[in-house]
C-alpha positions as CSV (number, residue, x, y, z in Angstrom):
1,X,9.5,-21.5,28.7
2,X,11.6,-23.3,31.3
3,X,15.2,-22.5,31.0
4,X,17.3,-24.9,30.6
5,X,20.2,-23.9,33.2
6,X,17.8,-23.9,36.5
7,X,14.4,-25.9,35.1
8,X,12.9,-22.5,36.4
9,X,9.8,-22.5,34.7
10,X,9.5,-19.3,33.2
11,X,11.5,-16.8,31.1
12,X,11.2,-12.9,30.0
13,X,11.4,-12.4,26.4
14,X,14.2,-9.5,26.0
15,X,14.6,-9.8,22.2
16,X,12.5,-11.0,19.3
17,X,13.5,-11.4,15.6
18,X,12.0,-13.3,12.2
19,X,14.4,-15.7,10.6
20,X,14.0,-17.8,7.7
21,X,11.4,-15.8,5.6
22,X,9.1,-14.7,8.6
23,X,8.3,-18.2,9.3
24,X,10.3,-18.4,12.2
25,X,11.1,-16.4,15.6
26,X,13.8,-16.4,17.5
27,X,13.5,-15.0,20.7
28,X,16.2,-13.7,23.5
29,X,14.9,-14.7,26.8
30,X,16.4,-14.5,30.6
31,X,15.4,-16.5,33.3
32,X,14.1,-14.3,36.6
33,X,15.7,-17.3,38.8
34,X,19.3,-18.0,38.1
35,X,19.8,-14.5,35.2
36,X,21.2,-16.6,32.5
37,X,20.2,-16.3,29.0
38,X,19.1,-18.4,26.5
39,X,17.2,-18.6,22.9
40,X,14.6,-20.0,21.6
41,X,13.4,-20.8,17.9
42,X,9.5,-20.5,17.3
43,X,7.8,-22.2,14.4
44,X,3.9,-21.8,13.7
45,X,3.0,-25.3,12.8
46,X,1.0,-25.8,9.7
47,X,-0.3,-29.1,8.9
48,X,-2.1,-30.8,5.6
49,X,-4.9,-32.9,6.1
50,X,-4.6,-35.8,3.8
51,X,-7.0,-37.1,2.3
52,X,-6.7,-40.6,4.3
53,X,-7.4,-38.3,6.9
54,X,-3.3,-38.4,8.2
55,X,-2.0,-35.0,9.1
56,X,1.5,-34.3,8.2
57,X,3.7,-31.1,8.4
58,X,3.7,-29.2,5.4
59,X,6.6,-29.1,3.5
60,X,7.9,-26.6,0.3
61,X,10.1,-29.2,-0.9
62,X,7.2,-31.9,-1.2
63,X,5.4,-28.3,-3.4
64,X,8.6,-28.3,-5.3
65,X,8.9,-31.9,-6.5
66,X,5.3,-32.0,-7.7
67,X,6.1,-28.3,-9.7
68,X,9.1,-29.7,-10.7
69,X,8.0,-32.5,-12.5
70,X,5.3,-30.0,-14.7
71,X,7.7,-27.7,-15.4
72,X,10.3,-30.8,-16.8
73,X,11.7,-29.9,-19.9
74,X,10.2,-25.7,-19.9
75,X,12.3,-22.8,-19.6
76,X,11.8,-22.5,-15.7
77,X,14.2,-21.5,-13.4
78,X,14.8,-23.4,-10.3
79,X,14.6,-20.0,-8.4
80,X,11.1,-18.8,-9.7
81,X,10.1,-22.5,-8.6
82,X,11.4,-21.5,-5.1
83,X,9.3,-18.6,-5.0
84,X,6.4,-20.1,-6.2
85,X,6.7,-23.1,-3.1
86,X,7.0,-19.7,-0.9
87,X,4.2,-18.1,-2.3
88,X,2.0,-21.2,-1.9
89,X,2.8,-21.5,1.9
90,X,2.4,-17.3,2.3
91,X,-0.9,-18.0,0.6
92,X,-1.7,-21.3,3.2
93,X,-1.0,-19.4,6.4
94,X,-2.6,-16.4,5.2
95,X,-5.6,-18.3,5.6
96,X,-5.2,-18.2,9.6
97,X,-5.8,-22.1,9.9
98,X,-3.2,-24.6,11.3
99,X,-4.8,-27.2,9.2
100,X,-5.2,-27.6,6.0
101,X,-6.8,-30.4,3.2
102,X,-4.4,-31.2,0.7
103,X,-6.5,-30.3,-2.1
104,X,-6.0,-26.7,-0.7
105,X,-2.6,-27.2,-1.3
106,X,-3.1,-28.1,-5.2
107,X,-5.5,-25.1,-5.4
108,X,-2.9,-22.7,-4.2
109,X,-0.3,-24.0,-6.7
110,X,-2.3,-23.6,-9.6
111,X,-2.6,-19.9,-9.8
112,X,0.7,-19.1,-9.5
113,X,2.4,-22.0,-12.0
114,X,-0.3,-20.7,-14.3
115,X,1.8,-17.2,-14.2
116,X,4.7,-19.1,-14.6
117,X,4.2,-21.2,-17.2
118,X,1.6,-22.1,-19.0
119,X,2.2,-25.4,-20.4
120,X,3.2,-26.7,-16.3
121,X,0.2,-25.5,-15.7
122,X,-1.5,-27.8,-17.6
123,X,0.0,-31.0,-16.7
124,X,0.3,-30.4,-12.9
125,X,-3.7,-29.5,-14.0
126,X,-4.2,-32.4,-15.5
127,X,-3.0,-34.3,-13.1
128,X,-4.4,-32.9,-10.1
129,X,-7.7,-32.5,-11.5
130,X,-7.5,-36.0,-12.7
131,X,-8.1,-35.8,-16.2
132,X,-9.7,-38.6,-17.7
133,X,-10.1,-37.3,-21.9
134,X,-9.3,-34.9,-24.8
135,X,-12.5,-33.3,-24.0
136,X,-10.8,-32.2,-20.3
137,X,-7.6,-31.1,-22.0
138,X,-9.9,-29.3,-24.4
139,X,-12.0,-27.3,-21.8
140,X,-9.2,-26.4,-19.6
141,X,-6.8,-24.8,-23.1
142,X,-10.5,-23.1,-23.4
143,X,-10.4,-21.1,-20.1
144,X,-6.7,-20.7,-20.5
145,X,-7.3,-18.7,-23.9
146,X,-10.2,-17.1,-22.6
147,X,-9.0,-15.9,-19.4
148,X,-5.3,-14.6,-20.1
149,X,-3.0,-14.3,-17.6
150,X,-0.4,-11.8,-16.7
151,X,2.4,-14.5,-19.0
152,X,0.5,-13.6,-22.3
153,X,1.9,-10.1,-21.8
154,X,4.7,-9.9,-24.7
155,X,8.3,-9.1,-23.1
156,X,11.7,-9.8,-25.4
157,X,11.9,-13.7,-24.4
158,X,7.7,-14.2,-25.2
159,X,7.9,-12.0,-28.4
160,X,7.0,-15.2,-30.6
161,X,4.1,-16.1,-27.9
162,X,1.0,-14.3,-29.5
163,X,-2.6,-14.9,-27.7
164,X,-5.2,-16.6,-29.7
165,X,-8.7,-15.6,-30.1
166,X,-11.2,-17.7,-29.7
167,X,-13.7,-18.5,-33.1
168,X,-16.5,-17.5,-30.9
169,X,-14.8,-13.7,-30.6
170,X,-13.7,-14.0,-34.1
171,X,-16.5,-13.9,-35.5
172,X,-18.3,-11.2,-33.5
173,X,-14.6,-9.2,-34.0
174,X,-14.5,-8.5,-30.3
């Protein structure tokens, strides 16, 4: 790092801390040259490929207005939206890639809006997946019924929210 009193070009790290989530570090650092200290701010990059072949930075707000539109008009609060635009980047950079396609990016937004609701699910589903008939919307309420997930679970605000069986296990009473 060249420091920006002297132009010396390099600098000892004397302090290191995460900011901003883990995303970030900022790091204390002295010059060997001249002694003065300065900081630095360190950002792993993490691009999306899209699919004109552009990359662009990745952004949580861009995760946030797609979510935001699904969840229009459901019983979602703008912080559990937060945490699910964190918890799609967490999942992105656990991956260990600086690049990305965006239909990763979908693919990591579906599980956890599923958890969250439901019904966003399946318009952000429907739209991402491009939908093109009943039959689509049909299949994917299918899965959704046969494969539960943890928002099925009855707590005092779901207590009218009962999961449906199937006819297929009705009428082997599984």
């Amino acid at each position: 790092m060249i420091c920006p009193f002297c132009r010396h070009d390099d600098s000892r790290v004397v302090d290191s801390r995460p900011v901003v989530d883990g995303t970030e570090i900022r790091r204390r650092r002295e010059c060997p040259k001249c002694g003065q200290r300065f900081s630095t701010q360190e950002v792993a990059l993490l691009n999306i490929i899209k699919r004109s072949g552009a990359t662009e930075p990745f952004s949580r707000e861009k995760v946030l207005v797609g979510v935001r539109k699904a969840c229009q008009g459901r019983p979602v609060d703008e912080d559990d939206l937060v945490l699910l635009a964190q918890r799609v980047e967490e999942t992105l950079r656990s991956t260990g890639q600086a690049e990305i396609e965006a239909q990763e990016v979908g693919l990591a937004i579906l599980a956890p809006l599923r958890e969250l609701d439901e019904v966003a699910y399946l318009r952000y589903a429907s739209v991402y997946r491009n939908f093109a008939s009943l039959e689509d919307f049909e299949g994917e309420i299918a899965l959704l019924r046969a494969l539960p997930s943890n928002a099925h679970q009855v707590t005092p605000e779901r207590s009218a929210v009962k999961p449906v069986m199937s006819t297929s296990n009705q009428k082997t009473g599984k």
